[in-house]
C-alpha positions in Angstrom: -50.4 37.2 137.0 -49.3 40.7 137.3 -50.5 41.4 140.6 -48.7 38.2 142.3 -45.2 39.6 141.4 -44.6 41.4 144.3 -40.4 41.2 145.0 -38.0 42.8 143.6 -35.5 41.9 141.1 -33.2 39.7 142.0 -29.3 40.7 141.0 -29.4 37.1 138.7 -33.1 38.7 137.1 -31.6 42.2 136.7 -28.2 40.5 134.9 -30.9 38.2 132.1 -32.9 41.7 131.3 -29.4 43.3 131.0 -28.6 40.8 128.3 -32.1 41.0 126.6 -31.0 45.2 125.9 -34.3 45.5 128.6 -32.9 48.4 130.7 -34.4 51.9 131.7 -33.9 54.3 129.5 -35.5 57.1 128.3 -35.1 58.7 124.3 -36.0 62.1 126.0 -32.9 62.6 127.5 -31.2 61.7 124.0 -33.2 64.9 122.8 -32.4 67.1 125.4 -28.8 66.8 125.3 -28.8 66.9 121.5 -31.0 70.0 121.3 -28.7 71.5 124.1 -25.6 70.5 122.1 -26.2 71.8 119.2 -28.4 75.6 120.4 -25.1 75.6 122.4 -22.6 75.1 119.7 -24.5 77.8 117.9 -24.0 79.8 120.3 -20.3 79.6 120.6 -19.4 79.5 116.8 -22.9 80.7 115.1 -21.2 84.3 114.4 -18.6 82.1 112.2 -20.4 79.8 110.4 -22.8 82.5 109.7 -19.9 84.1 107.7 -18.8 81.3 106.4 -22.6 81.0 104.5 -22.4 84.3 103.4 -18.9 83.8 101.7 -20.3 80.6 100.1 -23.6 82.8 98.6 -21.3 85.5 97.7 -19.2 83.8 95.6 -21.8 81.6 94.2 -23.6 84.5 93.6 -20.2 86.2 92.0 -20.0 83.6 89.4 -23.6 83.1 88.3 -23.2 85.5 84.8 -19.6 84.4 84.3 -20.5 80.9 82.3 -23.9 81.4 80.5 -22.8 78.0 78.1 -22.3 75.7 81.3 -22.0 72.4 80.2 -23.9 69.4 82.8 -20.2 68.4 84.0 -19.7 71.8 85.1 -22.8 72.1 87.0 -22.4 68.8 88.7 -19.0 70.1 89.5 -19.9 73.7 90.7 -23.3 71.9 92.6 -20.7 69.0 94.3 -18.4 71.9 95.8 -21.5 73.6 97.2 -23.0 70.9 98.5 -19.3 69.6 100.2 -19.2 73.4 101.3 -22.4 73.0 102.9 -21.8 69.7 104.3 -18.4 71.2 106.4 -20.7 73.5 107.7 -23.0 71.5 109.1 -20.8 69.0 110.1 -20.3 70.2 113.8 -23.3 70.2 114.7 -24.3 66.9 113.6 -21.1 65.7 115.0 -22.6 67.5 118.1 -25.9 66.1 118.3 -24.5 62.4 117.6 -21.6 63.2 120.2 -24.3 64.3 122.9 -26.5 61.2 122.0 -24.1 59.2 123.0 -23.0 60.8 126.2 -27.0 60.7 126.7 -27.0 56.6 126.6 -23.8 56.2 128.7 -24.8 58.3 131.3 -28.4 56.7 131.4 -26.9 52.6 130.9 -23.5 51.6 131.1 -22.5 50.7 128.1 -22.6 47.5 127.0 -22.4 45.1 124.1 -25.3 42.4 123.8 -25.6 40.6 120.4 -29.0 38.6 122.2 -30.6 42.1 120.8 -29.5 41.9 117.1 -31.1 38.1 117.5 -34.9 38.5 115.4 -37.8 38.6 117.5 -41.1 37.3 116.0 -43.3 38.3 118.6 -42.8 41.6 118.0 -45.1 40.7 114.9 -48.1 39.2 117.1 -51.0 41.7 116.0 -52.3 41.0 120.0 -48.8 41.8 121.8 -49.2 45.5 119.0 -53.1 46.1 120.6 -52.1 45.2 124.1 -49.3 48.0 124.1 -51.6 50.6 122.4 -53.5 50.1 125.5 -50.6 50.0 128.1 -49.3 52.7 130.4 -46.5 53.0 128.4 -48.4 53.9 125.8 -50.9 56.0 127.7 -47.5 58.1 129.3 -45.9 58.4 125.7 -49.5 60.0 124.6 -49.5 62.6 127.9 -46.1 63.4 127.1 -46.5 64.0 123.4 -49.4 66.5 124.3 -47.2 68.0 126.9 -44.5 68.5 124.2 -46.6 70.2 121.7 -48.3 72.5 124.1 -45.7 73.5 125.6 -43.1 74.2 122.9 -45.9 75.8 121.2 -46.4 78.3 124.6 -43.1 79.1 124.7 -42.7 79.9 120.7 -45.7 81.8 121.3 -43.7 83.7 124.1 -41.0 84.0 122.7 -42.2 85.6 119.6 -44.8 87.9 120.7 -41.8 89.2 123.3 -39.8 89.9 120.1 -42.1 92.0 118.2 -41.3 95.4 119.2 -37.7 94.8 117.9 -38.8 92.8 114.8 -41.1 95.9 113.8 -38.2 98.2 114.5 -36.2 96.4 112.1 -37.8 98.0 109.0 -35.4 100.1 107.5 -32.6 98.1 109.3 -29.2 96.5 107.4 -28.9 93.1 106.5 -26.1 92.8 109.8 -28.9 93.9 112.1 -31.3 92.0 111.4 -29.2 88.7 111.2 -28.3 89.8 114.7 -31.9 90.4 116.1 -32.9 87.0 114.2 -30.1 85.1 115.4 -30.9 86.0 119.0 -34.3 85.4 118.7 -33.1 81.7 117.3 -31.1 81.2 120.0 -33.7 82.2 123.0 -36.6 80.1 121.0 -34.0 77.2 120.8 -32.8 77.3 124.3 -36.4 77.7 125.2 -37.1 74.5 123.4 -34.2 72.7 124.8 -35.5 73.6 128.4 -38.7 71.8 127.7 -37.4 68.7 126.4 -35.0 68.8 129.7 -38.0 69.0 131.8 -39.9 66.3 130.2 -37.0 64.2 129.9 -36.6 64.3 133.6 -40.1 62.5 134.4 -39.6 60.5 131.3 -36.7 59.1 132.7 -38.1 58.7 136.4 -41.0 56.6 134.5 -39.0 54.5 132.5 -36.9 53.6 135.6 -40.1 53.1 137.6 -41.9 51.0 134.9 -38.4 49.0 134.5 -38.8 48.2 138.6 -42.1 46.9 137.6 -41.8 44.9 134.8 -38.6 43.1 136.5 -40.4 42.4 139.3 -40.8 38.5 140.9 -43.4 36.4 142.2 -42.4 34.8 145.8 -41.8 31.4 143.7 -39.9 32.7 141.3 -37.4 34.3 144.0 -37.5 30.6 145.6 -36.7 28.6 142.5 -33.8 30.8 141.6 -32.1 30.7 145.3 -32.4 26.9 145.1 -31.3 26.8 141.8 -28.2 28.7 143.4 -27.5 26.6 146.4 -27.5 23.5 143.8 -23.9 22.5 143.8 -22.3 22.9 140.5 -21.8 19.5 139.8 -25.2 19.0 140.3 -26.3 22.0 138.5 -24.3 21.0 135.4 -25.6 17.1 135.4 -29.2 18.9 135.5 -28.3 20.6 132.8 -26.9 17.8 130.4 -30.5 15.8 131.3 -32.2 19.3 130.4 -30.3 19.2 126.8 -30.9 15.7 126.6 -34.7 15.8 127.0 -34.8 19.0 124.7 -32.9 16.7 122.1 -35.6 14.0 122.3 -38.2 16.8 122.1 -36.5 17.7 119.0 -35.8 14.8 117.6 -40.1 13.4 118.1 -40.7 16.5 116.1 -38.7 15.2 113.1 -41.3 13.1 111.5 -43.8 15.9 111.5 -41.7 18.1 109.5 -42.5 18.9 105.8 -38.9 18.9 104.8 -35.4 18.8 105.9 -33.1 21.5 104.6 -29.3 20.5 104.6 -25.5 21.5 104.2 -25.0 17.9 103.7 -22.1 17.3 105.7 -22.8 20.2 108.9 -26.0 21.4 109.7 -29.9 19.9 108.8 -33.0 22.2 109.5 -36.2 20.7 109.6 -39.5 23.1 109.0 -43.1 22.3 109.5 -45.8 24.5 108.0 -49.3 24.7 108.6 -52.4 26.3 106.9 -52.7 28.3 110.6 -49.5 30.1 111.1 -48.0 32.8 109.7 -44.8 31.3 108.8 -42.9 28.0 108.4 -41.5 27.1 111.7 -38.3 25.4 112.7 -39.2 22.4 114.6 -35.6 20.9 114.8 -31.9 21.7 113.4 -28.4 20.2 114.6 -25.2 20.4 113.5 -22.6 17.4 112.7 -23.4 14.7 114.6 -26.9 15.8 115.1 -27.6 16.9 111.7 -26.8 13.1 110.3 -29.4 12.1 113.0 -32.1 14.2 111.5 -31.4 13.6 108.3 -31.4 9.7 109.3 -34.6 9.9 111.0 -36.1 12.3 107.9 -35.2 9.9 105.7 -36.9 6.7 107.6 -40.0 8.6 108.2 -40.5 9.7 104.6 -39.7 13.2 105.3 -38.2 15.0 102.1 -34.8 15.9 102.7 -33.2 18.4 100.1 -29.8 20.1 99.8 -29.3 23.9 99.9 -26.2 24.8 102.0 -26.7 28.5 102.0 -30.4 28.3 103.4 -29.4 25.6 105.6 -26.6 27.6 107.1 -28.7 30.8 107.7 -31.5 28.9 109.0 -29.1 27.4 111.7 -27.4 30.8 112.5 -30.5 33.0 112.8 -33.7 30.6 114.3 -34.1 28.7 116.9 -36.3 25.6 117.4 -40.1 26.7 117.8 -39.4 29.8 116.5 -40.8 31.1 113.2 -38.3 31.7 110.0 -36.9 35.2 109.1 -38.8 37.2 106.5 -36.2 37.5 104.3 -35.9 33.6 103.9 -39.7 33.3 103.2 -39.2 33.1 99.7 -36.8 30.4 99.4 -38.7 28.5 101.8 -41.7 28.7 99.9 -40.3 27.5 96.9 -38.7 24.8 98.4 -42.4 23.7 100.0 -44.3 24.1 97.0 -41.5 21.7 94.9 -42.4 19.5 98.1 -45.9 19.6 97.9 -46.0 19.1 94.3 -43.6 15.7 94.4 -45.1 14.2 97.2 -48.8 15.0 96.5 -49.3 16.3 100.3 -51.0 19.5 101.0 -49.9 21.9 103.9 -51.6 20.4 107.4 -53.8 22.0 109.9 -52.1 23.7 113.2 
């Protein structure tokens, strides 16, 4: 339970979370530098792409009446150099934005690559693990913190603008260059305003998300036990523990093979065998092998009367992207399917109970 995890992580516990991509990070701080990037950049080099913009309307502007019989390629030409006009534009400060994002992450995590992430996670698809989170005090921080964002972004809009109306009402009469300069100011304060926010939020954001990371890496006593005997195991030891762990897990496998509805093959490499039931959401992978081990499941398909069919490209993805107990991929669902229903209908079986 929970409340029986009461050390802290161990370096070897930290290092398996660090693998998982389960680290302390916070997506507030990836706002706050953003936002600060980009107000910022506007602030250095607004005055210049502000020209720019009104050189781009000008001459758009300039040659409206000069071709009344434009022809579609025209407009798509005149509308691509507008929009690639546009797009230079806007370019630094996306570059900005992206460019602080980053800096965000590598100052928060060191940077790391860890394909374990990318791997499919069906859990994530459990409608009880979704309600249990909607309950958390993750969930119950993220909703205090959204409230705190809206209230206080709207306060300081609120400030911001009602400080600004004296010079917005003196702006009647004004020139165009005036009031670009009293809106662009006002632009920058509100933005910098909002940037300050999202900095302050950020900063308890993060100290939760470090402080709930602590938490959820936390170790009963036997847990912290287990893994310093599993340390002072010599490595000889630890590796012919190992080989008898692979070795019963193979056996495992291998009793599971007559229970499967079929076997799915690249007949010379790899075999994946899938069992389905009326109960779960998906076929599941109950064994797969490669060379050696794929001949063995086919073998032992075969002798049980399990159907065993050729289709190298599911076979292969199967083998890449599942492992054994775990559910198949959406995206192979409906290959699967019509590989169980030709089963079903040759064999005369139905799909079993769980």
């Amino acid at each position: 339970m929970a409340t029986d995890r009461t050390e802290k992580a161990t370096p070897r516990r930290r290092e398996e979370a660090r693998k998982r991509g389960q680290v302390a990070r916070s997506q507030e701080v990836n706002v706050a530098f953003g936002l600060l990037a980009a107000f910022g950049l506007l602030a250095a080099v607004g005055g210049s792409t502000l020209s720019a913009m009104r050189e781009l309307m000008a001459g758009a502007l300039a040659s409206a009446g000069s071709a009344p019989d434009l022809t579609p390629q025209e407009v798509w030409h005149r509308g691509t150099e507008v929009t690639l006009d546009a797009a230079r534009m806007l370019a630094p400060y996306l570059a900005a934005g992206a460019a602080a994002g980053v800096l965000a992450s590598a100052l928060q995590v060191r940077p790391r690559i860890t394909p374990q992430v990318l791997k499919p996670r069906f859990q994530v698809l459990n409608p009880v693990t979704g309600v249990k989170k909607l309950f958390s005090r993750r969930s119950a921080v993220g909703l205090v913190k959204d409230v705190l964002k809206v209230a206080l972004v709207g306060a300081i809009a609120y400030a911001v603008v009602a400080g600004a109306l004296p010079r917005i009402a003196g702006l009647t009469g004004a020139g165009p260059g005036q009031i670009l300069a009293v809106v662009g100011d006002l632009v920058l304060t509100l933005g910098f305003g909002i940037a300050g926010v999202y900095v302050v939020i950020a900063l308890g954001d993060l100290a939760f998300e470090r402080f709930q990371h602590e938490r959820d890496l936390r170790m009963t006593k036997e847990e912290v036990k287990r893994e310093a005997r599993d340390q002072d195991i010599n490595p000889h030891v630890r590796g012919v523990i190992k080989r008898r762990q692979r070795e019963t897990a193979l056996r495992r496998m291998m009793a599971a093979v007559p229970d499967a509805d079929v076997v799915i093959t690249n007949p010379t490499h790899v075999a994946v065998a899938l069992r389905y039931a009326r109960d779960l959401p998906a076929p599941r992978v109950v064994a797969k092998g490669a060379d050696h081990v794929a001949f063995r499941i086919m073998d032992l398909a075969r002798s049980s009367g399990v159907t065993v069919l050729q289709d190298p490209p599911l076979a292969r993805s199967l083998y890449a992207a599942v492992e054994v107990g775990d559910f198949i991929p959406p995206e192979s669902f409906a290959a699967v399917a019509e590989i169980l229903a030709y089963v079903y209908r040759v064999t005369g079986r139905e799909p079993a109970a769980a």
